[in-house]
C-alpha positions in Angstrom: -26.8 -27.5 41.1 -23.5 -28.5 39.2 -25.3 -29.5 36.8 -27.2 -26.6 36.2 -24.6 -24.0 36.5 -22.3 -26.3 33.4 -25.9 -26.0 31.4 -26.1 -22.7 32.1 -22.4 -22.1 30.9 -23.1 -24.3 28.2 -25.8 -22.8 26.9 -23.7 -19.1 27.0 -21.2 -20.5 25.0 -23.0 -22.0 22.6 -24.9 -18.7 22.1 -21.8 -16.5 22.2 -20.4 -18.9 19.2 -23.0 -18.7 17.4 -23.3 -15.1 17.8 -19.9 -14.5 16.8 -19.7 -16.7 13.5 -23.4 -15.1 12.5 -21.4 -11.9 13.2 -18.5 -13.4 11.1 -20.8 -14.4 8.1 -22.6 -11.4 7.8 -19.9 -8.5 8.7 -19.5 -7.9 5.2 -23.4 -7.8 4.3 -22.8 -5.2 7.7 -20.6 -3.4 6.3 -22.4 -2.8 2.7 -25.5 -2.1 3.8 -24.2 0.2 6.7 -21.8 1.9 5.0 -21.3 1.6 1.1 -24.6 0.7 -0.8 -25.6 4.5 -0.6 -22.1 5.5 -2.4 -22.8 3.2 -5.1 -23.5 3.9 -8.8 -26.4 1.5 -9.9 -24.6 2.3 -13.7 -24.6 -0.9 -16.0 -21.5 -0.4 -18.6 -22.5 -0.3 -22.1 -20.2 -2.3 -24.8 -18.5 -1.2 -27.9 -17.1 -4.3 -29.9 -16.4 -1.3 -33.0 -14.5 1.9 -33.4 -14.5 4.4 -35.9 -11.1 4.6 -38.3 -9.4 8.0 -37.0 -9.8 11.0 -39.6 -6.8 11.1 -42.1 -6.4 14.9 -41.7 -5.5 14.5 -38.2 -1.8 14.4 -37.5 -0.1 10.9 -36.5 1.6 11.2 -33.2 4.3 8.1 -32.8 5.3 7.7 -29.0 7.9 4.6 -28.7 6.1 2.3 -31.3 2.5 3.5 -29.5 0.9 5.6 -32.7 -2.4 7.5 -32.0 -4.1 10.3 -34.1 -5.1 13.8 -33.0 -6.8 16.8 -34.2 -3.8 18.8 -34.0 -4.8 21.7 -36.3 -7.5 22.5 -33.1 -4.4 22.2 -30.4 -3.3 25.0 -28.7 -0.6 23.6 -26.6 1.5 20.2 -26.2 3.3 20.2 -22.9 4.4 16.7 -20.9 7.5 15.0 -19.0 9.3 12.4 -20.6 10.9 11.7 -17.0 7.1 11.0 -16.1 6.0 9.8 -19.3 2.7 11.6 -19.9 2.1 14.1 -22.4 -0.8 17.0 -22.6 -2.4 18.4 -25.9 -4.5 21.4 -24.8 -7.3 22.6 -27.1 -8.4 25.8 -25.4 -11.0 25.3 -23.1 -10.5 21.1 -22.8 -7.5 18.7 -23.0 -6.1 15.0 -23.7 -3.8 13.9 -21.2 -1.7 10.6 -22.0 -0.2 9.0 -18.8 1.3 6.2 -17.6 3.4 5.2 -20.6 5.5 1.9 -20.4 7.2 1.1 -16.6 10.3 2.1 -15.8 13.0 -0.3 -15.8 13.0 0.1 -11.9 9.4 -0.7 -11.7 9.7 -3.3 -14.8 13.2 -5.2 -11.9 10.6 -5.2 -9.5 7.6 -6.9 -11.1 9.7 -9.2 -12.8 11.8 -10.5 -8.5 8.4 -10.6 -7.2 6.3 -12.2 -10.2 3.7 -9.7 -10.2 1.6 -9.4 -13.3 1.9 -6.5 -15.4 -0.2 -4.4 -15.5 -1.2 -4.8 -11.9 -4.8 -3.8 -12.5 -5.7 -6.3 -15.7 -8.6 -6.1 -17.6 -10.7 -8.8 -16.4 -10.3 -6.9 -12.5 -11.6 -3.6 -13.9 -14.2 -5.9 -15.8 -15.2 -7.1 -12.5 -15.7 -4.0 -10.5 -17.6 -2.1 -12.7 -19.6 -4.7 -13.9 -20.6 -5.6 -10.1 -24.0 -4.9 -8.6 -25.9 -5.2 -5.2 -27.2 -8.3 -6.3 -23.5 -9.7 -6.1 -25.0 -9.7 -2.5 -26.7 -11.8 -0.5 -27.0 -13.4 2.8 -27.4 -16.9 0.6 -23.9 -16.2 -0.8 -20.8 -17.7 0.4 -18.9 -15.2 2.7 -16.1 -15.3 0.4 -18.4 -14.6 -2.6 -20.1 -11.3 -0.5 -16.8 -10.5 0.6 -15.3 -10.3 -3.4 -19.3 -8.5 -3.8 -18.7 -6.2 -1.4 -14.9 -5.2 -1.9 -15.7 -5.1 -6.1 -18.6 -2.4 -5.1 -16.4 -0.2 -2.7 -14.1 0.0 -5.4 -16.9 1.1 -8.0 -18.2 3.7 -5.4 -14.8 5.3 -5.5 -15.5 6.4 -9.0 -16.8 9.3 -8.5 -19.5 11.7 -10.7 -19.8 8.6 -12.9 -23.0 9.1 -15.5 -21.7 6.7 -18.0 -19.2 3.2 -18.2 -18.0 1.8 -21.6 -16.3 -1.1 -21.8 -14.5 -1.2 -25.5 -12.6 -4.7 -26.8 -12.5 -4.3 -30.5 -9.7 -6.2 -32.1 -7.1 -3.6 -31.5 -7.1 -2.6 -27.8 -9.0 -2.9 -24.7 -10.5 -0.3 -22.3 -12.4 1.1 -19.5 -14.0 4.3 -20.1 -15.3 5.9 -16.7 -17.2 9.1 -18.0 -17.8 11.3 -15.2 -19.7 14.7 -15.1 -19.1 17.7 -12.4 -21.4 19.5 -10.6 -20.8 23.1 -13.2 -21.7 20.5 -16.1 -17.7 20.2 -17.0 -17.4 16.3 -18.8 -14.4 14.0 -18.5 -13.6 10.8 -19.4 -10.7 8.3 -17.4 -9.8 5.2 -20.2 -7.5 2.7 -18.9 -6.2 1.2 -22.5 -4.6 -2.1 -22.7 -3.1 -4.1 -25.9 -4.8 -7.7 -26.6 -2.5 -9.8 -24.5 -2.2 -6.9 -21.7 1.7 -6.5 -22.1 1.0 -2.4 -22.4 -1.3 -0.2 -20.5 -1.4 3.4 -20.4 -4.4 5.9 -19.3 -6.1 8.9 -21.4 -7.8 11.5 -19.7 -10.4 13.6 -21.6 -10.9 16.7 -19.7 -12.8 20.1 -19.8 -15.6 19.3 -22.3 -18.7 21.1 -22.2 -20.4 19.0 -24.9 -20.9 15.8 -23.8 -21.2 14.9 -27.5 -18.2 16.0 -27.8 -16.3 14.1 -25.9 -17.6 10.9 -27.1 -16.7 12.3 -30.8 -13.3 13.0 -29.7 -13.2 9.8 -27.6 -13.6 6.9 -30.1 -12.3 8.6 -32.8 -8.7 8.8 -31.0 -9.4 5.2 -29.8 -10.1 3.9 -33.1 -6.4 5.2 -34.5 -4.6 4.0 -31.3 -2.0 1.1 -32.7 -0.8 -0.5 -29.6 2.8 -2.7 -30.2 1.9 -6.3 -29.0 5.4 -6.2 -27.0 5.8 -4.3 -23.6 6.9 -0.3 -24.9 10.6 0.8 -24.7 10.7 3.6 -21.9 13.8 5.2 -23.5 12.2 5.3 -26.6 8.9 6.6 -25.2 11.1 9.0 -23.5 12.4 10.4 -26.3 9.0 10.1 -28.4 7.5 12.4 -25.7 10.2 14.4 -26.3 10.4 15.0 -30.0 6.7 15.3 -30.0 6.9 18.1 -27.7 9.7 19.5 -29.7 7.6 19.5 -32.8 4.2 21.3 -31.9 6.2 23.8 -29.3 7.6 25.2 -32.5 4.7 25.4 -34.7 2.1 26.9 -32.2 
């Protein structure tokens, strides 16, 4: 009887562990099929190894050493914060919006104590996320692998309206470009923009378009006259870049 009762408790255990690691081993493959596959944009990112040279008539506009060209003669408005660092060039019914322009020395203290990279988000994370797919899972996987799979598509579903993903890596810069589309047919483009060795990231938001063409006119003709320094930007100097830019167009519309 002994016997049969510690075979009996035996046996329960055994089936209890095994039931919890199988639990364990497939929770994320749970969790993406219950949960997240739905949510998920099936979009592969297109490449763009070239970019067209800006148009000469369009104005230079110098922030702290970062230089970009822009159809100024079509802007309305120039408006910004050089305490936030972002600047806005407003062309009627659409806009540009700049952001995110060099760290503050705060932030730059506290990267530097706790040996974070900069910029937090590199390149090659972005690369993975939007370049991952449901077949990054499966139950033949490592769990660590599915769980990377399954945290790398999460993050892509959180991207949201997304119709179109270029990934860009000329020579001068690199960047995500999440094009997104509303449900009134309004297009918008997020571009996270880093310089070759990823001391300098900034973001660019194309806003308000109607065309689609459009915006990817706009869009790779500003990217091809971006000149990126290959050091990390001054913040007073953006500051005060920001600033005078402001300054200029304010006056002359």
């Amino acid at each position: 009887m002994k016997t049969k009762s510690k075979w009996i408790i035996w046996s329960t255990v055994s089936v209890l562990v095994l039931l919890a690691f199988f639990v364990w081993y497939t929770f994320p493959l749970i969790v993406y099929y219950g949960f997240i596959k739905e949510k998920v944009s099936n979009i592969s990112p297109k490449y763009i190894d070239t970019l067209p040279n800006a148009l000469i008539e369009w104005d230079e506009i110098n922030i702290g050493g970062l230089k970009f060209r822009m159809p100024m003669f079509k802007c309305k408005k120039v408006d910004g914060s050089e305490k936030i660092r972002y600047i806005t060039f407003g062309f009627g019914t659409y806009h540009i919006i700049i952001s995110d322009i060099a760290s503050t020395e705060k932030m730059a203290s506290i990267l530097k104590n706790k040996n974070i990279k900069y910029p937090i988000i590199s390149y090659q994370r972005y690369l993975d996320i939007v370049n991952s797919s449901p077949s990054d899972i499966s139950i033949t996987n490592p769990r660590s692998v599915n769980i990377e799979g399954v945290t790398n598509q999460t993050l892509k579903g959180m991207m949201p309206n997304l119709y179109e993903i270029d990934i860009i890596n000329p020579q001068a810069l690199k960047a995500i470009c999440q094009k997104m589309v509303s449900d009134k047919g309004i297009y918008s483009a997020l571009i996270v923009i880093y310089n070759q060795n990823e001391t300098v990231c900034f973001t660019m938001l194309f806003g308000g378009y109607r065309d689609k063409n459009l915006l990817q006119s706009d869009l790779l003709q500003i990217l091809g006259g971006i000149r990126i320094p290959n050091q990390r930007l001054n913040i007073e100097a953006v500051e005060k870049g920001i600033r005078e830019v402001i300054s200029i167009y304010s006056s002359e519309s």
